[in-house]
C-alpha positions in Angstrom: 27.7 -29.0 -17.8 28.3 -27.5 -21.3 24.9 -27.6 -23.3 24.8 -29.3 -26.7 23.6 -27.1 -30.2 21.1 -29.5 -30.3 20.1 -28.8 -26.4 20.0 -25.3 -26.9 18.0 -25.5 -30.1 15.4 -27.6 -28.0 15.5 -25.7 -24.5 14.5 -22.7 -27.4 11.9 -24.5 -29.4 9.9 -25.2 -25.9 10.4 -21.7 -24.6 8.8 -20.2 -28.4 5.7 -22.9 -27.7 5.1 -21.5 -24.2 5.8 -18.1 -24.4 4.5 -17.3 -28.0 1.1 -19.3 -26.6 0.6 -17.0 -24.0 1.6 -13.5 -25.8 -0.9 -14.4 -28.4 -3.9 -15.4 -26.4 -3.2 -13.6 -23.3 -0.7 -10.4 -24.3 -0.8 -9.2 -27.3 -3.8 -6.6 -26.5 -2.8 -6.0 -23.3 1.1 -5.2 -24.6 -0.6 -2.8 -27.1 -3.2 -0.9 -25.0 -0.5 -0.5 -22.5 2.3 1.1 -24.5 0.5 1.8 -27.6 0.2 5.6 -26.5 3.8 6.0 -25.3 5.1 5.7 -29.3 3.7 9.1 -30.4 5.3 11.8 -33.1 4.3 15.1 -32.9 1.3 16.2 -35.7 0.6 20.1 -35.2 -0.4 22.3 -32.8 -4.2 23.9 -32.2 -6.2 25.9 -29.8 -7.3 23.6 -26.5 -10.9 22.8 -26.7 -12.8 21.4 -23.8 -12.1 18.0 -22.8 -8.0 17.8 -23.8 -5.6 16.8 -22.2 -3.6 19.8 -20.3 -0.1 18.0 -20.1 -0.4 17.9 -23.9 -0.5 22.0 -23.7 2.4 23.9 -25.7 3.1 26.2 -23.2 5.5 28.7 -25.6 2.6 28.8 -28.3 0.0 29.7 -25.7 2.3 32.2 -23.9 3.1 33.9 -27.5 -0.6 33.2 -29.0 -2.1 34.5 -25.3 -5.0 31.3 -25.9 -4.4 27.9 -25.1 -2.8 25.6 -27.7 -2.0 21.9 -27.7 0.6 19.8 -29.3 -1.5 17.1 -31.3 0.5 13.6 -31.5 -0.5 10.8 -33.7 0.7 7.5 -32.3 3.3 6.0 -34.2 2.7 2.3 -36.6 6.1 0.8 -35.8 7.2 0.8 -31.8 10.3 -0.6 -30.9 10.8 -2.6 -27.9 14.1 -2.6 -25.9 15.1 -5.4 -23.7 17.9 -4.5 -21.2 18.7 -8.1 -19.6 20.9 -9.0 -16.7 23.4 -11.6 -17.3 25.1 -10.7 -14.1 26.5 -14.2 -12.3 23.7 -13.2 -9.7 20.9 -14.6 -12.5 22.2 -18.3 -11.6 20.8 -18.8 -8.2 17.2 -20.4 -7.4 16.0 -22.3 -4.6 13.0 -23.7 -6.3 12.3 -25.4 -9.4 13.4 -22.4 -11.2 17.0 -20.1 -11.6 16.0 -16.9 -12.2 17.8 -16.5 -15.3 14.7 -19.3 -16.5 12.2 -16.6 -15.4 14.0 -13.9 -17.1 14.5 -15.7 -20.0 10.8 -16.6 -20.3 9.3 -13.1 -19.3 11.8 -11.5 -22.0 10.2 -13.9 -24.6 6.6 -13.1 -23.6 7.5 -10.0 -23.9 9.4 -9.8 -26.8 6.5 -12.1 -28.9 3.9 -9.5 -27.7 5.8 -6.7 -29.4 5.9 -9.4 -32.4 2.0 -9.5 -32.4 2.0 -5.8 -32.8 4.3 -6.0 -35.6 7.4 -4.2 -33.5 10.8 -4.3 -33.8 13.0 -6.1 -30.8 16.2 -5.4 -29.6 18.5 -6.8 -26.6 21.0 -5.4 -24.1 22.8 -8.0 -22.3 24.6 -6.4 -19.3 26.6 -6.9 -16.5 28.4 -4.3 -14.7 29.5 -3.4 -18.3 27.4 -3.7 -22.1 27.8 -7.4 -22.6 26.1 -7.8 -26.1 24.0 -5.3 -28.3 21.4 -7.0 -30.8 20.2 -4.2 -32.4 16.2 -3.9 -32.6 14.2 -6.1 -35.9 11.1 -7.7 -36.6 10.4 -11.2 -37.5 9.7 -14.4 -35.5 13.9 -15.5 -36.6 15.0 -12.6 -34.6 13.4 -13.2 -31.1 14.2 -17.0 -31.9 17.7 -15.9 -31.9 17.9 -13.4 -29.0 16.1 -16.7 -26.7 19.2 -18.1 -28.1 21.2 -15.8 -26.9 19.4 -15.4 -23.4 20.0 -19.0 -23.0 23.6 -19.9 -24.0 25.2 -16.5 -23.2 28.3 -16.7 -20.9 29.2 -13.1 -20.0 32.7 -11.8 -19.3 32.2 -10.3 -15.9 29.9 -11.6 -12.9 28.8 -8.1 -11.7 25.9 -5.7 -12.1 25.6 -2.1 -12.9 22.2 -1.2 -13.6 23.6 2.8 -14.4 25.5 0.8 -18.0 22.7 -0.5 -19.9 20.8 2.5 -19.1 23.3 4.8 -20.8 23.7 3.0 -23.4 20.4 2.9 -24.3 20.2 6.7 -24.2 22.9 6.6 -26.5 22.2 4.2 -29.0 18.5 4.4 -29.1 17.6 8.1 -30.7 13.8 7.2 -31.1 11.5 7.1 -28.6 11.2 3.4 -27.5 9.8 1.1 -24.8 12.5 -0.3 -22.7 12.6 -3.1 -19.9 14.7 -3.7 -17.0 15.1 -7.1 -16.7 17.1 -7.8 -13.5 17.3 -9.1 -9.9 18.4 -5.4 -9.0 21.5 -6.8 -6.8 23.3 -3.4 -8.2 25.7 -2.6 -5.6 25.1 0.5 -5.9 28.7 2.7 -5.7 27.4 5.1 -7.1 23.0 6.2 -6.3 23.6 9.1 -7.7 25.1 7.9 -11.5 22.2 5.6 -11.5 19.3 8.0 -10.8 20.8 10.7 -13.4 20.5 8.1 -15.8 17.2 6.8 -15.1 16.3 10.6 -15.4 17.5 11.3 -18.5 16.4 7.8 -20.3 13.0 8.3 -18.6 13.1 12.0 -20.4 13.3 9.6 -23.9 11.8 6.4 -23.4 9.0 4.6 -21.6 11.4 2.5 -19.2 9.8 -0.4 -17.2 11.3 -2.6 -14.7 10.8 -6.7 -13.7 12.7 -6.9 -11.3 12.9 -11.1 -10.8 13.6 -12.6 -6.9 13.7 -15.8 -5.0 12.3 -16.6 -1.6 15.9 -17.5 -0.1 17.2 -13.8 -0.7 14.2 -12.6 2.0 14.4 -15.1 4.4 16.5 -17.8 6.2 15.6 -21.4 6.9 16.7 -22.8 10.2 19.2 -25.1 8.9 21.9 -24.6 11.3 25.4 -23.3 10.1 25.7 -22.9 6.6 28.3 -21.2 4.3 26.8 -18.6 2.1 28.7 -17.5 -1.2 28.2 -13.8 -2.7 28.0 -15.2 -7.3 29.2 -11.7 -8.1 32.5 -11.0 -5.8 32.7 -14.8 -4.7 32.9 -13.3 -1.0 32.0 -16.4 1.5 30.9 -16.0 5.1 29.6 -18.5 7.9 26.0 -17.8 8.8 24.4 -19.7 11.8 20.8 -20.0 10.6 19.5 -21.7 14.0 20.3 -17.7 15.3 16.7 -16.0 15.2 18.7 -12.7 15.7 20.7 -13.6 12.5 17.5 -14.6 10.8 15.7 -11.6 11.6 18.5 -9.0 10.6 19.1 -11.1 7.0 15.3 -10.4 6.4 15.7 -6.3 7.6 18.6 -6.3 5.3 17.2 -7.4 2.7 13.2 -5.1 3.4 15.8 -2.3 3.6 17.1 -3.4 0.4 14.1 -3.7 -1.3 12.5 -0.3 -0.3 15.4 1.2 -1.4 15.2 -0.4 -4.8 11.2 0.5 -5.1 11.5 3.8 -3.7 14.1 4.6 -6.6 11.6 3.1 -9.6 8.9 5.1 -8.1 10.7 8.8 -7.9 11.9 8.0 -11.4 8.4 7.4 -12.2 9.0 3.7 -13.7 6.5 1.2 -13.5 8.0 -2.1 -12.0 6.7 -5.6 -11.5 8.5 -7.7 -9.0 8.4 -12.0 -9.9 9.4 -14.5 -7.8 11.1 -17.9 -9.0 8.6 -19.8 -7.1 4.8 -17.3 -8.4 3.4 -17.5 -11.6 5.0 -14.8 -13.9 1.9 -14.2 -16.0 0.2 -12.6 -13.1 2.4 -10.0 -12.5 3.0 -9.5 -16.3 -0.6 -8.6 -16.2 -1.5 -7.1 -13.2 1.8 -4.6 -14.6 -0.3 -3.8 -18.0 -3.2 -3.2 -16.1 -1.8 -0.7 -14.1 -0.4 1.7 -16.8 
């Protein structure tokens, strides 16, 4: 079912009354005591005194010096936030009340009106397994009014996901440090590990990169529903799966542990921060338990 202008312009409307509620009264100080300190430009440099910070020690100054010097930063008035969003056809599926491309959609706003609050500029990179859209980052309550538009009308040209593509191109068109999240169910068929982590290490080199990585309780387990057909969105690959089979049950939920570890253990060597939401848990918890943790 096509959706009217109208439609849209409502399904936006009560997204911007939700989410702008809770970045206001719940986010807005969390957002900026969390990643205030990741926008800094460089000041001067001076000798360490007692009680600084050694990883802000300039090495090449102290080696030619033969004291310890620091690099002194002063944090930055104007952040910008980056949203890299998956609009892969894998976003469609949901077994409760929610897909998750409604979580997504909501946790970018929240997100995106938090940086708003702190008077940040927003920008948006819808991907699939190529760049899908670019909305280059702005302020102003038009501009995240339009990219919930965007989140929620979108139809993308291809169905897969490459996580490596939106990462690159954010180290290319992004020259100033930023804050960038991962919004994505992290179904990345990963070809290619390797292309991936290079670019999560040099991006991470740049940028503060986060990841929300968005699930449903279906993709862990099975029901016992006897034989059902089960369709892969992205390659439209179907296959006959005999649920009533505990064996069957048991090795779809090892797959998809196995899956999942993989994904986490590759966040954690790149040193990103991740929050992991389910369709059917209260996002606002793990938004905050996230900003706590950084």
């Amino acid at each position: 079912m096509i959706e009217s202008e109208n439609d849209i312009l409502r399904r936006v409307r009560k997204i911007e009354i939700k989410t702008r509620g809770l970045s206001k009264e719940i986010f807005a100080g969390k957002y900026h005591t969390a990643f205030r300190g990741r926008g800094m430009s460089f000041s001067e440099v001076r000798e360490y005194r007692a009680g600084d910070d050694v990883r802000d020690i300039d090495w090449n100054v102290t080696a030619r010096s033969r004291s310890p010097h620091i690099k002194v930063y002063e944090e930055e008035r104007e952040l910008t936030m980056m949203l890299m969003v998956d609009v892969s056809a894998s976003r469609m599926f949901g077994s409760t009340h929610y897909l998750k491309k409604n979580i997504l959609t909501e946790v970018a706003a929240v997100l995106a009106f938090s940086a708003a609050q702190n008077n940040d500029k927003v920008g948006c990179i819808f991907f699939s397994d190529r760049i899908e859209k670019y909305i280059p980052p702005k302020k102003g309550r038009s501009h995240i009014l339009m990219i919930i538009r965007e989140l929620i009308k979108f139809q993308p040209q291809s169905q897969g996901t490459a996580l490596s593509e939106p990462i690159r191109f954010l180290t290319a068109v992004m020259k100033k440090h930023c804050t960038a999240f991962l919004l994505s169910d992290f179904l990345d068929p990963a070809r290619d590990r390797e292309e991936l982590t290079n670019a999560l290490k040099i991006a991470g080199s740049k940028h503060d990169l986060v990841g929300i990585r968005i699930t449903d309780p279906r993709e862990a387990a099975l029901p016992d529903v006897g034989v059902l057909e089960l369709q892969d969105a992205e390659t439209g690959r179907k296959v006959w799966v005999d649920t009533s089979s505990a064996t069957v049950r048991d090795h779809y939920a090892e797959a998809w542990r196995q899956r999942s570890e993989a994904i986490e253990s590759l966040l954690r060597h790149n040193r990103i921060d991740t929050a992991t939401i389910s369709t059917d848990e209260d996002y606002v918890v793990e938004l905050i338990k996230l900003f706590k943790q950084r």
